[in-house]
Backbone bond lengths (Angstrom), bond angles and torsions (degrees), N, CA, C in turn:
res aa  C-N    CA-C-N  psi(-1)  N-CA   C-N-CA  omega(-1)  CA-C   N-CA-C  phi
1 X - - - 1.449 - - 1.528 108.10 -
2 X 1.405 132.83 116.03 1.027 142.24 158.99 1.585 112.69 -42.33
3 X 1.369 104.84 159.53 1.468 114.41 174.06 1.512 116.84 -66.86
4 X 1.518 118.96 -42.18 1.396 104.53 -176.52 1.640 101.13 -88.94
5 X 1.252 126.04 3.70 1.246 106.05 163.02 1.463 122.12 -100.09
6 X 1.328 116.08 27.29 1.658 139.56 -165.95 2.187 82.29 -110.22
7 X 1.250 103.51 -65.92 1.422 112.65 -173.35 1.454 100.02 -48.97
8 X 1.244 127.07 -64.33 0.851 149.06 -146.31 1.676 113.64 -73.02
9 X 1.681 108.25 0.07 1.500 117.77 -149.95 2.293 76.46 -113.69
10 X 1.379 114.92 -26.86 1.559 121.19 174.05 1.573 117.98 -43.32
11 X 1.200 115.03 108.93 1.572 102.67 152.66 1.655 130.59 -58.13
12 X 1.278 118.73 152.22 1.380 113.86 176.72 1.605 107.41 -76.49
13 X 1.380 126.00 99.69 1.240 123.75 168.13 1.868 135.11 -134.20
14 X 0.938 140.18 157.45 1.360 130.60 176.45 1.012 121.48 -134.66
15 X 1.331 124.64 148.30 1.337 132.36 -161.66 1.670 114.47 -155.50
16 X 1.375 104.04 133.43 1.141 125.92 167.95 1.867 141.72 -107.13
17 X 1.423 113.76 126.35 1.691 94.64 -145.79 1.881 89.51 -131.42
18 X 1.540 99.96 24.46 1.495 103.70 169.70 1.540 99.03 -158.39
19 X 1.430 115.05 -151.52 1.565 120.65 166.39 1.677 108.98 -135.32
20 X 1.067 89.21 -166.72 1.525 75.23 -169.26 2.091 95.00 -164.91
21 X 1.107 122.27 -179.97 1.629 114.39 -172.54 2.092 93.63 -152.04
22 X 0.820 126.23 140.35 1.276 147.80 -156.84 1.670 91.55 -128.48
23 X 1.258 143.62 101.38 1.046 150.02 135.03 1.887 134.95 -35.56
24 X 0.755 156.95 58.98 1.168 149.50 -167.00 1.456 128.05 -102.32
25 X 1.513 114.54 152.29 1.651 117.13 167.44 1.381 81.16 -137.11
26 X 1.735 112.42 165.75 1.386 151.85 170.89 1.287 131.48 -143.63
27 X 1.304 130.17 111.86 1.497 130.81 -149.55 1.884 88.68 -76.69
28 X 1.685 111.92 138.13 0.965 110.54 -154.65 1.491 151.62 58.64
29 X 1.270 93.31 13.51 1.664 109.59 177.55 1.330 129.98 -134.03
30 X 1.105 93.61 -38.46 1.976 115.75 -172.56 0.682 138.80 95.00
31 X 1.155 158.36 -174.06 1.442 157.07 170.20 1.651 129.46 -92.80
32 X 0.997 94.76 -178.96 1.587 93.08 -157.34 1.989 108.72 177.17
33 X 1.069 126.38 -179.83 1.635 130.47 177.71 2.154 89.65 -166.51
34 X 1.200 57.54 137.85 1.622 84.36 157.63 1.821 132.90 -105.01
35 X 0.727 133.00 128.46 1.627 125.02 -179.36 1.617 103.35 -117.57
36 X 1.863 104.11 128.71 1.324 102.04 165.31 0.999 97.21 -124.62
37 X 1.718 98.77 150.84 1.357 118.74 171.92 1.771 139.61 -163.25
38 X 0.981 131.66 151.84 1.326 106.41 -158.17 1.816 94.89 -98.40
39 X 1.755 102.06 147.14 1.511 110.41 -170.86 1.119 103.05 -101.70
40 X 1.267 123.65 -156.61 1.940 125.83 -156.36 1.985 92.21 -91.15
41 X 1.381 81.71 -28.19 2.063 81.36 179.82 1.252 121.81 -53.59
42 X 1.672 110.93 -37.14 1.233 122.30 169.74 1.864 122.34 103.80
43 X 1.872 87.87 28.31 1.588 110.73 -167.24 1.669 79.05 -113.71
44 X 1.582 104.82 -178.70 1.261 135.72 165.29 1.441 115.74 -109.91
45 X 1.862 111.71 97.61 1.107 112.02 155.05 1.330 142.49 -55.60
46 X 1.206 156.24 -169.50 1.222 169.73 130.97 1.444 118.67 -113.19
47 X 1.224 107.47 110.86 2.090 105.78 168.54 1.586 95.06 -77.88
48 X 1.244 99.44 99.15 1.719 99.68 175.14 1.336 123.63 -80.80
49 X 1.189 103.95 -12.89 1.700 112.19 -166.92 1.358 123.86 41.24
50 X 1.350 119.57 34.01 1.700 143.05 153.81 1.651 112.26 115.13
51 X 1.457 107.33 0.16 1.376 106.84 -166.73 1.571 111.69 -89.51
52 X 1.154 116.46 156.97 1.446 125.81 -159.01 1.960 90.01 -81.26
53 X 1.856 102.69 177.28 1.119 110.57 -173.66 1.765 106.02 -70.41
54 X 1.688 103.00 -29.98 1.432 95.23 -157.38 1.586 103.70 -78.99
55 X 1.368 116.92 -24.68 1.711 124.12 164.24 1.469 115.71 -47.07
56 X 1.299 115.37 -32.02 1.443 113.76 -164.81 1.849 107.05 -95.00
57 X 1.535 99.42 -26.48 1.773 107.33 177.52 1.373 107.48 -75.30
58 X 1.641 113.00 -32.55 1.017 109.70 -175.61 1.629 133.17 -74.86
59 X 1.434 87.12 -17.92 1.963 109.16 165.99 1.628 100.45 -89.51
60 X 1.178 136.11 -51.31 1.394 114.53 178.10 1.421 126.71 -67.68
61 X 1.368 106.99 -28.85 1.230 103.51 176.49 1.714 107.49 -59.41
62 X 1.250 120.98 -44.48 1.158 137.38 -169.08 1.745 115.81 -58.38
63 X 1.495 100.54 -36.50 1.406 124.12 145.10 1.492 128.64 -42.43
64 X 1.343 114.73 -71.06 1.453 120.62 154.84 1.509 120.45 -23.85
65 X 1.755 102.72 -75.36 1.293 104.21 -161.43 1.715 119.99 -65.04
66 X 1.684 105.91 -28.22 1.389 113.77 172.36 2.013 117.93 -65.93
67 X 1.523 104.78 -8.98 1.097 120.83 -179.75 1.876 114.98 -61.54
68 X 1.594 104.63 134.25 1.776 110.22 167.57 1.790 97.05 -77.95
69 X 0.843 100.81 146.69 1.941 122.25 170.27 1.456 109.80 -79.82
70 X 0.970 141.90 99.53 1.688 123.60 -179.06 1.347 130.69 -64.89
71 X 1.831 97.41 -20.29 1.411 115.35 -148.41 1.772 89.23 -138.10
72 X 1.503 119.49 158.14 1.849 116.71 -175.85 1.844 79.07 -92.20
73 X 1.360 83.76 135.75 1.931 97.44 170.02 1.650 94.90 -62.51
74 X 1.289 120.79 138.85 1.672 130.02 157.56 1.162 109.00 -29.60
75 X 2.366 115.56 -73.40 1.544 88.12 -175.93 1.698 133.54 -60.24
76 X 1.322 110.05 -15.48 1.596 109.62 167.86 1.465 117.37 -50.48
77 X 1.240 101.88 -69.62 1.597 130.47 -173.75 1.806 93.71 -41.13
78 X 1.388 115.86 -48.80 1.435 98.88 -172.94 1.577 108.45 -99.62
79 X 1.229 132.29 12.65 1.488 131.50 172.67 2.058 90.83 -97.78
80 X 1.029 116.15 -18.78 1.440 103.28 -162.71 2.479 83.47 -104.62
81 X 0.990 122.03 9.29 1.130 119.25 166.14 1.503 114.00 -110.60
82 X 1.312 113.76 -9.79 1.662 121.25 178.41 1.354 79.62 -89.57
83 X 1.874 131.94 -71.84 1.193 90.32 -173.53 1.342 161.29 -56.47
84 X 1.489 106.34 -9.83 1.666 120.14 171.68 1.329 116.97 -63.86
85 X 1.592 108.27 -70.43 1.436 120.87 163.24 1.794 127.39 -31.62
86 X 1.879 105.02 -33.54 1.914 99.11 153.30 1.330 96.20 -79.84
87 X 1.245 130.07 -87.10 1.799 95.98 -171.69 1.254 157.76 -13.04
88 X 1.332 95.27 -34.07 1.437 89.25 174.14 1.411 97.12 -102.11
89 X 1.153 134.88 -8.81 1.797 116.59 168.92 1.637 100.47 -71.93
90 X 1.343 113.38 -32.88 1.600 111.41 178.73 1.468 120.19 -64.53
91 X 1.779 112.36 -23.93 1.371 123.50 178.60 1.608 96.60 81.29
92 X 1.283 136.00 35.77 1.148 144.33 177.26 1.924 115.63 -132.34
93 X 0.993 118.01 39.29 1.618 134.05 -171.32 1.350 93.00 -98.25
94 X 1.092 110.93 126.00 1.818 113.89 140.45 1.248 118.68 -98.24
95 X 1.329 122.66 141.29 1.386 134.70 -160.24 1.514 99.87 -108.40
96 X 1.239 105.93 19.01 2.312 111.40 -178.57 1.607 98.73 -89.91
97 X 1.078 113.87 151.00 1.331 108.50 -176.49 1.525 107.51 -109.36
């Protein structure tokens, strides 16, 4: 079995094994937090405090994108190693880091 057919053997799923609280302000809106958490059913709630789904993606997402990376994402890490590897077949690599 190949590696991407090892990946590839994963369901798409998510899971939560604590809760967690999302803080927020919005210029013109106010503030607010979100709480997720999983209930006795064994889903992931949200304390939404009345706001719709697309209000709440639209603050996490916003979360995300304002986010530092700690770690190089894989597909980066390997698009920025294809590019070395043509360089140096091109004889055009810099070796500066």
């Amino acid at each position: 079995m190949s590696l991407q057919d090892f990946l590839n053997s994963f369901d798409n799923t998510q899971s939560l094994h604590t809760s967690f609280t999302i803080c927020w302000t919005e210029h013109g809106r106010g503030f607010g937090q979100y709480r997720f958490y999983v209930s006795e059913d064994g889903k992931v709630h949200i304390d939404n405090e009345c706001d719709g789904k697309e209000s709440i993606k639209r603050i996490v997402c916003r979360l995300i994108d304002e986010a530092v990376l700690d770690d190089i994402p894989f597909a980066e890490l390997k698009a920025q190693r294809e590019k070395e590897e043509q360089e140096k077949q091109n004889g055009t690599h810099n070796n500066e880091i």
